[in-house]
C-alpha positions in Angstrom: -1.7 -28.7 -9.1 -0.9 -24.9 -9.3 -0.7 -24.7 -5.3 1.9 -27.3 -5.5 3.7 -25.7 -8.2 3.4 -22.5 -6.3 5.2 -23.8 -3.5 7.5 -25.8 -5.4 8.8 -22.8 -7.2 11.6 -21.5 -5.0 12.7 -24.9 -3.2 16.1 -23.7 -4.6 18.0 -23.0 -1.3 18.5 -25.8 0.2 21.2 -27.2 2.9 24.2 -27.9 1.2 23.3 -26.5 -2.4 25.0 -23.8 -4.5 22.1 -21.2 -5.7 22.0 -18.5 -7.3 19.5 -15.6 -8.5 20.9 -13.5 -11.9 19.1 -10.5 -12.7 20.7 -8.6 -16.1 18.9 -5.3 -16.9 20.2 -4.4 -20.5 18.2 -2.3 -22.7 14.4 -2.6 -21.7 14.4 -6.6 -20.8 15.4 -8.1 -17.7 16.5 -11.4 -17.8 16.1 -13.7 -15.1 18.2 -17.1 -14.4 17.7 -19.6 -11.5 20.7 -21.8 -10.8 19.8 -24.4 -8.3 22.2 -27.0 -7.6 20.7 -30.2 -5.8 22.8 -32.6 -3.8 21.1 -35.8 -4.2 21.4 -36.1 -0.6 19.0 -33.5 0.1 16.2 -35.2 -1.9 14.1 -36.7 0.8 13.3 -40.7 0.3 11.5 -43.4 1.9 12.8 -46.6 3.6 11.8 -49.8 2.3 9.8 -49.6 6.0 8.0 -46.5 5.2 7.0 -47.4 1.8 5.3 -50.6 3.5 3.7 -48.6 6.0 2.7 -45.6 3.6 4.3 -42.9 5.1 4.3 -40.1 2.2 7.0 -38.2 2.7 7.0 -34.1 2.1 9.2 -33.8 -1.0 8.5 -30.7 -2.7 12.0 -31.6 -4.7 11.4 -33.7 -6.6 8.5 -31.8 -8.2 10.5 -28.9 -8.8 12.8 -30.8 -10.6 10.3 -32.6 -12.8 8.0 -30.4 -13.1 7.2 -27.1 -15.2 7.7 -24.2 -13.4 6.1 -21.0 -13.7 7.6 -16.9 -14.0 4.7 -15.1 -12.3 2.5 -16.3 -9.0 -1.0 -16.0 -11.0 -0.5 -17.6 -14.9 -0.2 -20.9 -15.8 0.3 -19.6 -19.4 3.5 -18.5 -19.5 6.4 -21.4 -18.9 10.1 -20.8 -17.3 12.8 -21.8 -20.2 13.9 -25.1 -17.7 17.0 -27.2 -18.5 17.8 -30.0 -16.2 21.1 -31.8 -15.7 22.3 -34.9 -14.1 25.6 -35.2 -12.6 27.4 -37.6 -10.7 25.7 -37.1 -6.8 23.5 -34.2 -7.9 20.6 -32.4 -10.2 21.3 -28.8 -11.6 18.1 -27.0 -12.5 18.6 -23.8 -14.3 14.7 -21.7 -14.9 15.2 -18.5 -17.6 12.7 -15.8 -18.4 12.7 -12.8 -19.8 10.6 -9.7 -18.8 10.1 -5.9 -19.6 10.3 -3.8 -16.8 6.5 -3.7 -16.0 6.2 -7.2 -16.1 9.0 -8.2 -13.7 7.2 -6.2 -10.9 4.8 -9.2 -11.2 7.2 -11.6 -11.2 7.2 -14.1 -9.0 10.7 -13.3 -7.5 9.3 -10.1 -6.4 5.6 -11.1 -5.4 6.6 -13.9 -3.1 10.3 -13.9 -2.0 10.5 -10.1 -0.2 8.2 -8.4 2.7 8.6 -5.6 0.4 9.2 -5.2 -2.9 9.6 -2.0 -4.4 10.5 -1.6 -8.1 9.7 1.8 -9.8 10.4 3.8 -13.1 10.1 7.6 -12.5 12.1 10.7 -14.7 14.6 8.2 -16.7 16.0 6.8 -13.4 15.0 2.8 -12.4 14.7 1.7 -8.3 15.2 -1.6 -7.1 14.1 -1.6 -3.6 13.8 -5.2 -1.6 13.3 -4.9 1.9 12.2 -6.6 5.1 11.8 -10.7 5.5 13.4 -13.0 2.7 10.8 -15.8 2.2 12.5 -18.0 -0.4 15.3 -19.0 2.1 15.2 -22.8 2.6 18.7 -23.2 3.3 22.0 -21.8 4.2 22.3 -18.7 1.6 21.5 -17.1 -2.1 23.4 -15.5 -4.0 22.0 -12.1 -5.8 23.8 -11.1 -8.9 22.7 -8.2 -10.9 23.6 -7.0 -13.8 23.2 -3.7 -15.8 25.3 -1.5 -18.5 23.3 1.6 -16.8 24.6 4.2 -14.8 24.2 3.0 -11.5 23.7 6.4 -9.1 23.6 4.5 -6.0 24.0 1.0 -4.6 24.8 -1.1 -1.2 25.9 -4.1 -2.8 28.0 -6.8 -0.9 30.4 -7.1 -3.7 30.8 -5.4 -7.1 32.5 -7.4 -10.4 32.8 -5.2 -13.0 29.3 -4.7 -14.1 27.8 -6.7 -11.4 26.4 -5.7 -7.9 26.1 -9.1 -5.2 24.3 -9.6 -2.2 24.0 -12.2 -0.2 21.1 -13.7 1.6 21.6 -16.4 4.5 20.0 -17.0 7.7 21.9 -14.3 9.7 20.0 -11.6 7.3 16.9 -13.0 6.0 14.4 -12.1 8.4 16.1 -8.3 7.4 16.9 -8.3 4.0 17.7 -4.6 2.3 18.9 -4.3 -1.2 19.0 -1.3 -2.8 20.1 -0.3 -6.5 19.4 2.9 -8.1 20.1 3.7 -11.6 19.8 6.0 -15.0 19.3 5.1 -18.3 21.2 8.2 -19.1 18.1 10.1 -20.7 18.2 12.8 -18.5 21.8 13.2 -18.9 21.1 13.4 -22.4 18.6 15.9 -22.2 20.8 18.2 -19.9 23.6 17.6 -23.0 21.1 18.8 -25.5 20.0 21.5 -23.4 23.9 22.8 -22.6 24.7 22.6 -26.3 21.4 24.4 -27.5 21.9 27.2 -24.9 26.0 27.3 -26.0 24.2 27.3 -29.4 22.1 30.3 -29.1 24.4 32.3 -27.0 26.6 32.3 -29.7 24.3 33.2 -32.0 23.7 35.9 -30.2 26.9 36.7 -29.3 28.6 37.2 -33.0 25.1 38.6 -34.0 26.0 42.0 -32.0 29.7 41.4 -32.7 28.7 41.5 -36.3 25.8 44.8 -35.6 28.3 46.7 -33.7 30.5 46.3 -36.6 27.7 47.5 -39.3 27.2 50.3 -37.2 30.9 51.2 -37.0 31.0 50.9 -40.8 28.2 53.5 -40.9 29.7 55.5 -38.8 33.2 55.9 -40.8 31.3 56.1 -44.2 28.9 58.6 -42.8 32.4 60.6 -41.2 33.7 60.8 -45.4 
């Protein structure tokens, strides 16, 4: 059962779908949506032929739909938030989670999906580094939003909406993927603030301190010249 759910867990790109992966990085959570929409088309069935003859047919769909699905690659303890909707010719599946940084480099987005996955916190400054073949890819294209209120220091986004970086996945790129994102949580920035401001601070201090010792001694001086 969990090798089925396993593979069942990114059967969100497929022909003809709209899918999209959103990242939001606010605070010290990262919140993770899936938004798989699922032509009923694309949902594999059997002929009344097949059925007779029991031919099983490969539908890793329909699980995913029905099924609970699972944030990280090695715990079945911990559930995606799942909400499944029916419309007219098609299924939407939308999977939430919520991680802290340390966790979401276990996630299964970024165990299973990228050749190499490189997410690091080092000095106040975060790196999201996703490199080589896309795995997840089992259609035409995904759609990677991310979104942050950090300071983001560098970037090669394919689009950027406000406070959103996009990059786009399809077959002309997967087997080459490179996203990169680097940003600041603005404590060092803070720190060099403080650090000016002390240093303003003390010179100053020191500053009005010999103004106010040079005038002393002046003051000595006349008084001493009476």
């Amino acid at each position: 059962m969990k090798k089925i759910l396993f593979l069942v867990m990114f059967v969100l790109l497929l022909s003809g779908c709209t899918n999209q992966y959103n990242i939001t990085f606010k605070g010290d959570k990262i919140d993770e949506e899936i938004i798989s929409t699922i032509l009923d088309s694309d949902i594999p069935k059997s002929t009344p032929e097949e059925i007779a003859g029991g031919v099983a047919l490969d539908d890793q769909i329909t699980p995913f739909i029905k099924m609970d699905q699972y944030p990280f690659p090695d715990r079945d303890d911990v559930k995606y938030d799942k909400d499944v909707k029916t419309n007219v010719n098609e299924t939407v599946v939308t999977l939430k989670h919520s991680y802290t940084f340390d966790e979401y480099k276990e996630s299964k987005a970024m165990k299973t999906c990228f050749q190499n996955a490189q997410v690091a916190q080092a000095n106040g400054s975060y790196t999201f580094a996703l490199k080589g073949k896309f795995y997840c890819l089992h259609g035409n294209q995904v759609e990677i939003n991310f979104t942050t209120d950090k300071k983001v220091l560098n970037h090669n986004a394919d689009k950027v909406t406000n406070d959103t970086y996009t990059w786009v996945i399809n077959r002309d790129n997967a087997q080459k993927v490179d996203i990169n994102i680097e940003l600041s949580d603005g404590s060092n920035e803070m720190k060099s603030l403080i650090t000016k401001i002390v240093l303003i601070t003390l010179g100053c201090i020191v500053l009005f301190g010999g103004l106010f010792l040079y005038y002393k001694i002046q003051k000595g001086k006349e008084l001493n010249s009476l």
